[in-house]
Backbone as CSV, one residue per row, in Angstrom:
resi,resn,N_x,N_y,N_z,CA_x,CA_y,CA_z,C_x,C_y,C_z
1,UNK,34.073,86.256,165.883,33.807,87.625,166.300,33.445,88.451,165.081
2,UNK,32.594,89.179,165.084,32.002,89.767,164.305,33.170,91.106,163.830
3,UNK,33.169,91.585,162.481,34.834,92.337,161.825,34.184,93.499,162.550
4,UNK,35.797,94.080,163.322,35.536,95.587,163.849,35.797,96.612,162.667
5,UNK,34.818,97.593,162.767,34.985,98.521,162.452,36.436,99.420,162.392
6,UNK,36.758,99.136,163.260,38.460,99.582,163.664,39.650,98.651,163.025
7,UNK,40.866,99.223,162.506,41.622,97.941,162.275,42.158,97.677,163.772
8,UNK,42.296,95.919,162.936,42.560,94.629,164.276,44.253,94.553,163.367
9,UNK,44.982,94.992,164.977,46.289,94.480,164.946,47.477,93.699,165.541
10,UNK,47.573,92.984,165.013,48.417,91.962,165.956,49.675,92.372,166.625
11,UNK,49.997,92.609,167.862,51.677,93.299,168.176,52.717,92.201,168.609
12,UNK,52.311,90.947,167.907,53.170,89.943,168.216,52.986,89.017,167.244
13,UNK,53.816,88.450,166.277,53.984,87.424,165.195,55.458,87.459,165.071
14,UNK,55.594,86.177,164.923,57.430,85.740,164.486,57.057,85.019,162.849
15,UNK,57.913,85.444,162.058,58.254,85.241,160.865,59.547,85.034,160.470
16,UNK,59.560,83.715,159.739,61.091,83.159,158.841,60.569,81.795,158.931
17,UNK,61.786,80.779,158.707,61.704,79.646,158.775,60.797,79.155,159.193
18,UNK,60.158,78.932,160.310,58.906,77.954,160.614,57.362,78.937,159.701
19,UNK,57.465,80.221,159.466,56.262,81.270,159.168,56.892,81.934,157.783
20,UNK,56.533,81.504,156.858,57.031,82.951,155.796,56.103,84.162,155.957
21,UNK,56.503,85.164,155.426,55.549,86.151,155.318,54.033,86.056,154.989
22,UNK,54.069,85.414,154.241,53.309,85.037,153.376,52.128,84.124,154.141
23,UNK,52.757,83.041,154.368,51.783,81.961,155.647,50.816,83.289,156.049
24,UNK,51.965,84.003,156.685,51.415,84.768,157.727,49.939,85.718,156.966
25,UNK,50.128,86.035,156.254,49.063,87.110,155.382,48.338,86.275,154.775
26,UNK,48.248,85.335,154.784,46.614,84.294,153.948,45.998,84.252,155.518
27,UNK,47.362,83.775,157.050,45.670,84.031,157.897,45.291,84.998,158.381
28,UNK,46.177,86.311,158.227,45.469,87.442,158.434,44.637,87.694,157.356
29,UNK,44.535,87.510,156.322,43.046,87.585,155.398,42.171,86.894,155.840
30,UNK,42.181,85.549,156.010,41.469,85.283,156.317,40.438,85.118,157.586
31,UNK,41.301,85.648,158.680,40.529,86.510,160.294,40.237,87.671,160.282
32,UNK,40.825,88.368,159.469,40.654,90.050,159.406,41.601,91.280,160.036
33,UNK,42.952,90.383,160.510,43.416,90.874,160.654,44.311,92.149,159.602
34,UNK,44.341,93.101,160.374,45.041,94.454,159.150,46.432,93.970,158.718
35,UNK,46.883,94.202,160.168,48.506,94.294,160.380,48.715,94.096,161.152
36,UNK,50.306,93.616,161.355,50.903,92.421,162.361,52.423,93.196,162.543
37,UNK,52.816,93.241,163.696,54.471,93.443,163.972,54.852,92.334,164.224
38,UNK,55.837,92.382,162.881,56.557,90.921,163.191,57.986,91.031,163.737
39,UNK,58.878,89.729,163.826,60.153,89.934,164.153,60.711,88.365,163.859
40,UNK,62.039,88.229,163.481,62.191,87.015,163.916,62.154,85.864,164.935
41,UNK,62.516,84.610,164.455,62.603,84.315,166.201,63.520,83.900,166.891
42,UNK,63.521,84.433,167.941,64.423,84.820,169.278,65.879,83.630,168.598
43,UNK,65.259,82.047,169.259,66.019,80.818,169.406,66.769,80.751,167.678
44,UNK,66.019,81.380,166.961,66.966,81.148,165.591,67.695,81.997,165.206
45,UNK,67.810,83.333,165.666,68.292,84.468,165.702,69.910,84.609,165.172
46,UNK,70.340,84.897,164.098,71.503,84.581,163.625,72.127,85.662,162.849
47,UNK,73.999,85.732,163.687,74.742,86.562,163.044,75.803,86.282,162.028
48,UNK,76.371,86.553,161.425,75.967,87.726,160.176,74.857,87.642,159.600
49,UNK,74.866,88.850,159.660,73.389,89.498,158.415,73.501,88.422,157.182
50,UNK,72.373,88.224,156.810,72.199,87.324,155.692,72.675,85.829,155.625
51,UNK,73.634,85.269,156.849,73.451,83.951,156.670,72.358,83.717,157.639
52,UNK,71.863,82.321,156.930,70.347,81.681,157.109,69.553,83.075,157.054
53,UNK,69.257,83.344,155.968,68.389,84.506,156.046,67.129,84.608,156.794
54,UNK,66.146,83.642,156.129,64.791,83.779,157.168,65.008,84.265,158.224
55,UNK,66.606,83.668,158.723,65.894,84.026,160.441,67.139,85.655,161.095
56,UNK,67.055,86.285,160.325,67.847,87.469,160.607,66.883,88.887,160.198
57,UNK,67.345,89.814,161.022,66.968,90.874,160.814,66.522,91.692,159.742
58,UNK,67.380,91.176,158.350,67.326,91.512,156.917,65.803,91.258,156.695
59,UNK,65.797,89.941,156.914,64.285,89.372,155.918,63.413,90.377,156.475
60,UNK,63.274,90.295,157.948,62.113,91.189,158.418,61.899,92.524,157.434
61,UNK,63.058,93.177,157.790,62.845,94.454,156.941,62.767,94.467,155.090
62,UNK,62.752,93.279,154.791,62.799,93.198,153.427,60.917,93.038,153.429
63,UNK,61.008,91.958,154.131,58.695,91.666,154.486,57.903,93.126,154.204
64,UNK,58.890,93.901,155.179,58.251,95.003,155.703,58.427,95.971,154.471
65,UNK,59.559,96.184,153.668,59.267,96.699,152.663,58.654,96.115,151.659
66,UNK,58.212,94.784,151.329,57.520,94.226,150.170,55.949,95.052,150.468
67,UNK,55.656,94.335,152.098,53.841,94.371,152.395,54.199,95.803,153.193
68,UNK,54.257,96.965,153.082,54.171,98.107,154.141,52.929,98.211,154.650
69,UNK,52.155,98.437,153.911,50.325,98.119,154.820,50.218,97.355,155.612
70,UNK,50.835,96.183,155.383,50.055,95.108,156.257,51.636,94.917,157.496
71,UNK,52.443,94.901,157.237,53.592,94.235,158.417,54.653,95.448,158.773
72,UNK,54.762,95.389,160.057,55.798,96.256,160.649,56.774,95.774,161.582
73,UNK,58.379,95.615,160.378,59.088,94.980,161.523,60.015,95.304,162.824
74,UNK,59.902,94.805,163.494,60.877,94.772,165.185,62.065,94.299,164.418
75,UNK,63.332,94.846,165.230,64.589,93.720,165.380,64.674,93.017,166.492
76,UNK,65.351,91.887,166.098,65.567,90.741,167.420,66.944,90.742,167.552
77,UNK,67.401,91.657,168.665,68.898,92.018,169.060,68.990,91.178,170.560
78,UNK,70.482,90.781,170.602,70.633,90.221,172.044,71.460,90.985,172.150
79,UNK,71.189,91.452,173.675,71.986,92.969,174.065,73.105,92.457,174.996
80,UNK,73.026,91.170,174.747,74.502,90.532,175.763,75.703,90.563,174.700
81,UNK,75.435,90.635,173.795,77.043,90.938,172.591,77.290,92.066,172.697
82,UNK,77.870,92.537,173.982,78.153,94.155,174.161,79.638,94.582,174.586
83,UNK,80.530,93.591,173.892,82.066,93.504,173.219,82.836,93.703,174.173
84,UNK,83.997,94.497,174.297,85.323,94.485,175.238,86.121,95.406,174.476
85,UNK,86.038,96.597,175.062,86.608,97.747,174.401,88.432,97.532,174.483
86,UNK,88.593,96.850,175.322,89.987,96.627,176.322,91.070,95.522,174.731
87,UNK,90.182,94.631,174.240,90.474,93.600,173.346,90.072,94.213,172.272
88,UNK,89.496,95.071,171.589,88.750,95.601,170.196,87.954,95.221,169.895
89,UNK,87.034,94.212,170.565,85.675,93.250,170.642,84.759,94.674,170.407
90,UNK,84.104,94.885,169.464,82.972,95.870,169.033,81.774,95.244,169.662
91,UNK,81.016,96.674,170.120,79.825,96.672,170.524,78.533,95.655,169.838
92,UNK,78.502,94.595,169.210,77.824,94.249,168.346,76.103,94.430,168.240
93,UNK,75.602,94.435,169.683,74.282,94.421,169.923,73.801,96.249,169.547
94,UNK,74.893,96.979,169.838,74.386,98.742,169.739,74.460,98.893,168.023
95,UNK,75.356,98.280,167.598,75.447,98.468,166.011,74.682,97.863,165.566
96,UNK,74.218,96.899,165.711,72.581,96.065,165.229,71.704,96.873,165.230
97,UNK,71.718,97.407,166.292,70.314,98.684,166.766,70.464,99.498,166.004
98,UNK,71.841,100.414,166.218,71.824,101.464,164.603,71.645,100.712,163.249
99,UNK,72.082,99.822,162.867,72.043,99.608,161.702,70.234,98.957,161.321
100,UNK,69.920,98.323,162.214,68.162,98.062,161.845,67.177,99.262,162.027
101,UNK,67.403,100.428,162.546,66.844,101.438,163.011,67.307,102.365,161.389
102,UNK,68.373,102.494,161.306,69.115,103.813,160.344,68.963,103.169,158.764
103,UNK,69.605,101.814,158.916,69.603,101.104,157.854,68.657,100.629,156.913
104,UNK,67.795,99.460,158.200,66.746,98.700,157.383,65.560,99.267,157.623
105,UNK,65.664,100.306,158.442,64.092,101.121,158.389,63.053,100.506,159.657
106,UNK,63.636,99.185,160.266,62.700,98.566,161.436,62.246,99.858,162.407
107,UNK,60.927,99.367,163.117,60.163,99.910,163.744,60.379,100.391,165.404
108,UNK,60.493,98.823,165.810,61.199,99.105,167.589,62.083,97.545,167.276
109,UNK,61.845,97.110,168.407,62.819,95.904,169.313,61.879,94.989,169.881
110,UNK,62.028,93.453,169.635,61.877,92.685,170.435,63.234,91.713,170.930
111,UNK,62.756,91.623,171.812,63.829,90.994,173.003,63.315,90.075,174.092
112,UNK,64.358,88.760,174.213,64.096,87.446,174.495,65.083,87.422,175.682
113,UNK,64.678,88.249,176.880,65.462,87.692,177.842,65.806,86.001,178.419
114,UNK,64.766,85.021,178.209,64.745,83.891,178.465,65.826,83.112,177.336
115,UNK,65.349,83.462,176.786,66.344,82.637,175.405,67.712,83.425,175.482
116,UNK,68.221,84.893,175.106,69.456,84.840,175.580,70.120,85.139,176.568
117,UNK,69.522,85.261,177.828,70.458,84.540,178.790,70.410,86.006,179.615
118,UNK,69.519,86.689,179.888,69.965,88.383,180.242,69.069,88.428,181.465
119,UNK,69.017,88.929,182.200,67.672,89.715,183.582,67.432,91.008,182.351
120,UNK,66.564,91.778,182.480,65.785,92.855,181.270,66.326,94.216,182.370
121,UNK,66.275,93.710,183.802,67.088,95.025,184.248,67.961,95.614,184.319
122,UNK,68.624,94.651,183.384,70.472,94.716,183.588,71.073,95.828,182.214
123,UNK,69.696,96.331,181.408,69.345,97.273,180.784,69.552,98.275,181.065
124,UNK,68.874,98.606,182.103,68.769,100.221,182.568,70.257,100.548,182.875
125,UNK,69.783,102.093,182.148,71.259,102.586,181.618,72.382,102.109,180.963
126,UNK,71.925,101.011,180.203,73.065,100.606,179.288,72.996,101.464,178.470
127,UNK,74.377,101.220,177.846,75.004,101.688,176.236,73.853,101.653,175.281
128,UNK,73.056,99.967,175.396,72.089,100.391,174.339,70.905,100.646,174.650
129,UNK,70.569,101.026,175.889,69.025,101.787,175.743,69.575,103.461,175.504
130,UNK,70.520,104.018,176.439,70.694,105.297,175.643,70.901,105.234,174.177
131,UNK,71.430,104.494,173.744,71.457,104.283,171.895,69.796,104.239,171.914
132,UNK,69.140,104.190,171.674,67.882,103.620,171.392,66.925,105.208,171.519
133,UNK,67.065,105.667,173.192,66.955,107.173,173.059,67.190,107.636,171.898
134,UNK,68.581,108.432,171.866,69.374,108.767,170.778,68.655,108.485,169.630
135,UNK,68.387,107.730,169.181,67.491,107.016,168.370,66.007,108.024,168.070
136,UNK,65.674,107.359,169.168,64.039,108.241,169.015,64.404,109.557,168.958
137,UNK,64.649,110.155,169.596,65.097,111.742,169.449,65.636,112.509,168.062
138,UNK,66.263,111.583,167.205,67.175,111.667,165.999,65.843,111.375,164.436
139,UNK,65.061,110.160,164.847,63.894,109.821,164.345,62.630,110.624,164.209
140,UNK,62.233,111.425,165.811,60.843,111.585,166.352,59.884,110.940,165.902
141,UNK,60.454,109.573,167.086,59.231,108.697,167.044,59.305,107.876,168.065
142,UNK,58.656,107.205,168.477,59.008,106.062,169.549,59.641,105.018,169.060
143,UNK,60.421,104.057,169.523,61.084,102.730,168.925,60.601,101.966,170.129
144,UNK,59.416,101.156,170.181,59.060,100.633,171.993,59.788,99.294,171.553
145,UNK,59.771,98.494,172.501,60.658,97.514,173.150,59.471,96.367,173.485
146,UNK,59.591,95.273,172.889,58.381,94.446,172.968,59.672,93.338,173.915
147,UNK,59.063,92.737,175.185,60.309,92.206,175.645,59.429,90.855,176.561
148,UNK,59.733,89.828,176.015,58.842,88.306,176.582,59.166,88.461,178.250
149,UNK,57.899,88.114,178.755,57.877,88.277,180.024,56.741,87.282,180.548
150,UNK,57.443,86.265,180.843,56.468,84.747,181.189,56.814,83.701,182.840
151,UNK,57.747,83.258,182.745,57.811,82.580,183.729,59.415,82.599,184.103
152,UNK,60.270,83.571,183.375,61.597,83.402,184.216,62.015,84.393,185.045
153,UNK,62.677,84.026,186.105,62.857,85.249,186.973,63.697,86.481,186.444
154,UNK,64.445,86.232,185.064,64.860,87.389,184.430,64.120,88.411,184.102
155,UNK,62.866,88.227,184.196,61.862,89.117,183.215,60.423,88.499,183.861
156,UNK,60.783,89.524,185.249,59.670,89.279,186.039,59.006,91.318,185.851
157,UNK,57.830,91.249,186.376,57.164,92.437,186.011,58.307,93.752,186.991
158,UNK,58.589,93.411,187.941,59.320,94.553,189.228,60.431,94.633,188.094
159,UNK,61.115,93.770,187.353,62.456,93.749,186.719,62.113,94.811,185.530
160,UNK,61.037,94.347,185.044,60.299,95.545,183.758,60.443,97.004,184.359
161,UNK,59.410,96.972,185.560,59.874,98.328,186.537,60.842,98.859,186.355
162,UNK,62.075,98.253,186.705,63.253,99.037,186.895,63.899,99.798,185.549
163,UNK,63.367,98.666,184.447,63.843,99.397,183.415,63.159,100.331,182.594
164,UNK,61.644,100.296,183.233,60.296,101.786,182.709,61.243,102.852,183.458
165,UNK,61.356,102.984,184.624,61.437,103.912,185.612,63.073,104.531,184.965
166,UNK,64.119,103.834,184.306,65.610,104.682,183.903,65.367,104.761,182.518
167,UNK,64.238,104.527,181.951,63.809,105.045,180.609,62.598,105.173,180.130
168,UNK,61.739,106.391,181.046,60.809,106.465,181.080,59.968,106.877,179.429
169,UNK,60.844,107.578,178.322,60.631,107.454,177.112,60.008,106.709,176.467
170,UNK,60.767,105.176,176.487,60.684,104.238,175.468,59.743,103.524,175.966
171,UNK,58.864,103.239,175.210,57.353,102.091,175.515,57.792,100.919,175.815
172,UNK,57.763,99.869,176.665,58.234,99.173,176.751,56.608,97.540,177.252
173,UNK,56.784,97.167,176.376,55.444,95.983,176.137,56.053,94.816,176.706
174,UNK,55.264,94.200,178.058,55.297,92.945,178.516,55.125,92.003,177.876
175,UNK,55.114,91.119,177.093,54.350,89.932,176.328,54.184,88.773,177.128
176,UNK,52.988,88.363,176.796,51.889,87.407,177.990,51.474,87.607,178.961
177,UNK,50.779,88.580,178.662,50.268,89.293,180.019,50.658,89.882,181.053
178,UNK,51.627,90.175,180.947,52.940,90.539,181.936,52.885,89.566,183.024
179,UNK,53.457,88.341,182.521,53.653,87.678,183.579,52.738,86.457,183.918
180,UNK,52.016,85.861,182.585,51.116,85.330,182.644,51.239,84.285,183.524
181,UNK,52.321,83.139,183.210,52.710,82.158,183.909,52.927,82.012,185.361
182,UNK,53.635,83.374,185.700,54.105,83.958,187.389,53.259,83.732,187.945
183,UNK,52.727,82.559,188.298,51.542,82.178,189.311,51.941,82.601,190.856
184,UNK,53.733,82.462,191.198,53.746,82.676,192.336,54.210,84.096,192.565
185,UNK,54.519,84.641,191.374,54.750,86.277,191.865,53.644,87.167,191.213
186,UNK,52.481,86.808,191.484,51.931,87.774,190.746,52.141,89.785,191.037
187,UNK,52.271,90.535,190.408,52.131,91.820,190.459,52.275,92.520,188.588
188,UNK,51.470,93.306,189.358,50.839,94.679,188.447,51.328,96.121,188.654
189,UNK,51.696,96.068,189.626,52.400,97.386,190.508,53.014,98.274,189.707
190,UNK,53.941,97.463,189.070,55.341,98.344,187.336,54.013,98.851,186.723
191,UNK,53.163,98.245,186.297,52.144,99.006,185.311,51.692,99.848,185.494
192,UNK,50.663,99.954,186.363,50.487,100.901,187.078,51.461,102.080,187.349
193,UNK,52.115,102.142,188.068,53.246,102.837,188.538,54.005,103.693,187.320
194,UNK,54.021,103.123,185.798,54.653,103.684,184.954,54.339,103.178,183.488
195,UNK,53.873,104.433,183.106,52.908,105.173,181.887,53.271,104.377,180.604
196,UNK,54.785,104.048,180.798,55.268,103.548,179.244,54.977,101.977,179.580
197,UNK,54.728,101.431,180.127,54.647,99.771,180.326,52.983,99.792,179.855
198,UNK,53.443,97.985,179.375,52.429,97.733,178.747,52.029,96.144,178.836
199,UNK,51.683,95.438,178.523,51.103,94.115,178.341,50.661,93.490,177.110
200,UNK,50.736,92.358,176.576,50.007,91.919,175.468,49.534,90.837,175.824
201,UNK,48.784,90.483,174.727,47.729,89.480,175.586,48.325,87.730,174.481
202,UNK,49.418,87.608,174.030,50.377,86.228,174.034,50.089,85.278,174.971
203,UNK,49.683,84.089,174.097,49.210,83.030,175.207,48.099,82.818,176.238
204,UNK,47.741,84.143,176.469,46.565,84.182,177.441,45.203,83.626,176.786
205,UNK,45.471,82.963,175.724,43.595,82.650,175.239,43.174,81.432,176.323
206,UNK,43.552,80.648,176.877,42.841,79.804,177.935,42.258,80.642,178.873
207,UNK,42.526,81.600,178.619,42.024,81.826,180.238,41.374,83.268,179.974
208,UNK,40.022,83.779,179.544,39.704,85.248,179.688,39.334,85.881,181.041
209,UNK,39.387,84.774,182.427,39.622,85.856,183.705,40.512,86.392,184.124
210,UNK,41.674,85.619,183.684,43.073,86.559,183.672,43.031,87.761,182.843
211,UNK,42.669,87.683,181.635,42.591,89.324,180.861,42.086,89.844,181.765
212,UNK,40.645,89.781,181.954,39.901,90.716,182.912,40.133,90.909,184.040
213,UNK,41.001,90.658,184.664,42.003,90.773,186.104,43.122,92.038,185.784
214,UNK,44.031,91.371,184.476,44.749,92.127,184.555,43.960,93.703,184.092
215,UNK,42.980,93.703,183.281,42.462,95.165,182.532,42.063,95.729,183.782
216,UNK,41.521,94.863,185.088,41.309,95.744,186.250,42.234,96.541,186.942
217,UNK,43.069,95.542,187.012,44.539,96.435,187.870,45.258,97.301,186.810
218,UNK,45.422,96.883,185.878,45.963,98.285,185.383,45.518,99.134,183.851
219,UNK,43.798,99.157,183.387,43.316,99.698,182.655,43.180,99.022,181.552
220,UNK,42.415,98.957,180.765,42.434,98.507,179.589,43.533,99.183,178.187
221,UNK,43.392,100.302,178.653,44.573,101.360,177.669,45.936,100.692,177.447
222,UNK,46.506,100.021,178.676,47.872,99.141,178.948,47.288,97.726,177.890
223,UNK,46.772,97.334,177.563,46.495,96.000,177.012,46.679,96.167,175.507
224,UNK,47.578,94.950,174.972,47.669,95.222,173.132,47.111,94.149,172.884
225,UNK,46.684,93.416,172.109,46.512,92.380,171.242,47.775,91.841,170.477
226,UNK,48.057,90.738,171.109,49.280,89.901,170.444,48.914,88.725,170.173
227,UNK,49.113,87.774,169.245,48.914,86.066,169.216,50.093,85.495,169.827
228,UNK,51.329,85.778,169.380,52.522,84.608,169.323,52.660,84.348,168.419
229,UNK,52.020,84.293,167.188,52.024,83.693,166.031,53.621,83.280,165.743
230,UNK,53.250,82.055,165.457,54.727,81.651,165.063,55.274,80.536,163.780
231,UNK,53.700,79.853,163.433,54.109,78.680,162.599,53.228,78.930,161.686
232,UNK,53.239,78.197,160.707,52.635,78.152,159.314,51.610,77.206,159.741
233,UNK,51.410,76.760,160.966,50.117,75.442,161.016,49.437,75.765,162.079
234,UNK,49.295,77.413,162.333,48.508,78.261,163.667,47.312,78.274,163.004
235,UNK,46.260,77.671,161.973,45.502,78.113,161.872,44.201,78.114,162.401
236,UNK,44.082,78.355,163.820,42.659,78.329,164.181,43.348,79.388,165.729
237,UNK,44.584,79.823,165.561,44.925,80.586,166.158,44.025,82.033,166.572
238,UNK,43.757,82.641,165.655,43.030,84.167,165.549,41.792,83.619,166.351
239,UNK,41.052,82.573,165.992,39.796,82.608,165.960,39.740,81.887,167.441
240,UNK,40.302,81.507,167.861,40.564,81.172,169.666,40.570,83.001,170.180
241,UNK,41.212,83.399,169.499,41.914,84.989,170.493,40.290,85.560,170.483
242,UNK,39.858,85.623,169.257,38.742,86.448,169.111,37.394,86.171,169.792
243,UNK,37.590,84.591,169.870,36.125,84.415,170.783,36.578,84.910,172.324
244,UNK,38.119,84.540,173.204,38.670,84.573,174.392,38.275,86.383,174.635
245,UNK,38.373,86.845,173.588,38.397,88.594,173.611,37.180,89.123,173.456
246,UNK,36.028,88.666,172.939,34.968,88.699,172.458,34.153,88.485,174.361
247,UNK,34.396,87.572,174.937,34.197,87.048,176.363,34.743,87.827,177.307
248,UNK,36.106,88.395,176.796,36.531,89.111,178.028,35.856,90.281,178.479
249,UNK,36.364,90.600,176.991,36.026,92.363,176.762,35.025,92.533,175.859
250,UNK,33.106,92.097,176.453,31.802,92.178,175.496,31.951,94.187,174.980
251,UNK,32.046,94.733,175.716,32.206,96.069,175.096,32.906,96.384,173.952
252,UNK,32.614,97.055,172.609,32.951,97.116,171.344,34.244,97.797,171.726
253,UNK,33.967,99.198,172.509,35.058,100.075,172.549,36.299,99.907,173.216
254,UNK,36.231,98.918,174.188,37.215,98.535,175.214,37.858,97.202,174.219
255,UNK,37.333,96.589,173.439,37.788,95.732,172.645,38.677,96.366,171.230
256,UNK,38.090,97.088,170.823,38.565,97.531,169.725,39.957,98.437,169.899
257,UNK,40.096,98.621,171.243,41.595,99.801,171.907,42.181,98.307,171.639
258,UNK,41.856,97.841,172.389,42.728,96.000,172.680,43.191,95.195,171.330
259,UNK,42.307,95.968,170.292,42.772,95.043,169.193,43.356,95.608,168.012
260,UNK,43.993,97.293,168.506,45.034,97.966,167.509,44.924,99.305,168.150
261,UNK,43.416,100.192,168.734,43.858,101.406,169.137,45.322,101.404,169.978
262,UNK,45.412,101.447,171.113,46.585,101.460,172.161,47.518,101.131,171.132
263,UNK,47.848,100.015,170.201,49.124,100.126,169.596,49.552,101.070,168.586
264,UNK,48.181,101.394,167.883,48.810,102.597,167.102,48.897,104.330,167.524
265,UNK,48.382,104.061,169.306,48.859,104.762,169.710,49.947,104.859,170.355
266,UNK,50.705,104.106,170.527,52.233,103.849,170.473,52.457,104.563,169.392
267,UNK,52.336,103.767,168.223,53.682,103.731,166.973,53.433,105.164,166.444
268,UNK,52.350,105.818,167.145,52.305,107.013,166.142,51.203,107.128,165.102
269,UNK,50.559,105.767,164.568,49.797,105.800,163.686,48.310,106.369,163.333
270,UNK,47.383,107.076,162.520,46.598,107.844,162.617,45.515,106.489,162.298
């Protein structure tokens, strides 16, 4: 694909152990990509802070302060460590959130309902999405919520719904198309229906009639540009997305929202 004029940004890359930072920024030089929101990943996801580093919250925000131009990190919180006030069991998942938000300076949240074990609706109105409010309000800024949404019935698109609709604030991004896999439930309806939902386009490079399905039902504006990026041996990764995107979306302008406008109109960015 020929370099846009616009920066091209990725709203999905995992970095640590299988990806250093680094991996990651020789193939964004070399596709053209600007900048990437990274996060750790989900399945390696490990507490205390700093043991196995790569794969904890620290490194991210350490990436993110080495490369600030180029990487912006998410935390990867599981919001099921949400303690037992009754026993003195501390909130662990809300203090993660303050402390990667206040502390390490991270951006928003990604979250792996499949991997730890949660439905994404079981959110609404928790302890930690009002923390997260609180948050933005205290910040003025958005903190959106990048939250995998593929083939388990935890984190089906109606389930996203429920949790746009009791926190209509916080941006909240489908990853894989919202629902790429859901062959037997397909719906679009949550998107539509509510302003802060969103989609990324993770995994979808087989297939550019699905992009163009979903940009019908619910706008192209809802669509981010994500890879998955996840390993140090993705390299022919970008250049699959870019021809699949190049096919979907032949229009410069409808492509170029898809490949960083819409996200940095999220994060705020000029």
């Amino acid at each position: 694909m020929p370099r846009s004029s616009a920066p091209v940004i990725d709203a999905h890359c995992h970095i640590g152990s299988y990806c250093l930072a680094e991996d990651l920024l020789k193939m964004m030089d070399a596709a053209g990509v600007d900048r990437a929101v990274v996060f750790n990943h989900p399945w390696a996801w490990t507490l205390p802070r700093k043991d196995n580093y790569h794969n904890t919250n620290d490194y991210i925000a350490d990436m993110q302060a080495k490369y600030p131009e180029r990487l912006t990190g998410f935390a990867c919180i599981n919001p099921r460590y949400t303690g037992d006030p009754e026993l003195g069991i501390p909130n662990i998942s809300v203090e993660e959130l303050v402390r990667c938000v206040d502390e390490l300076g991270l951006q928003g949240l990604k979250l792996h309902p499949e991997n730890h074990c949660f439905p994404i609706d079981f959110l609404a109105g928790s302890t930690f999405m009002r923390t997260l409010s609180r948050l933005q309000k205290r910040k003025k800024r958005k903190i959106p919520i990048l939250s995998h949404g593929m083939t388990t019935i935890g984190c089906m698109p109606d389930q996203f719904g429920t949790l746009a609709a009791a926190h209509p604030d916080v941006p909240i991004i489908i990853a894989h198309g919202a629902g790429f896999q859901n062959l037997y439930f397909p719906s679009y309806d949550p998107l539509k229906r509510h302003a802060n939902l969103y989609a990324d386009t993770a995994m979808t490079t087989i297939d550019d009639a699905h992009l163009r399905g979903v940009a019908r039902n619910v706008g192209v504006k809802k669509i981010l540009f994500g890879s998955d990026h996840f390993s140090r041996d993705h390299g022919n990764l970008y250049g699959n997305f870019f021809y699949v995107l190049e096919r979907a979306f032949p229009d410069k302008k409808e492509r170029e929202a898809i490949l960083g406008g819409n996200l940095a109109g999220i994060m705020g960015w000029k």
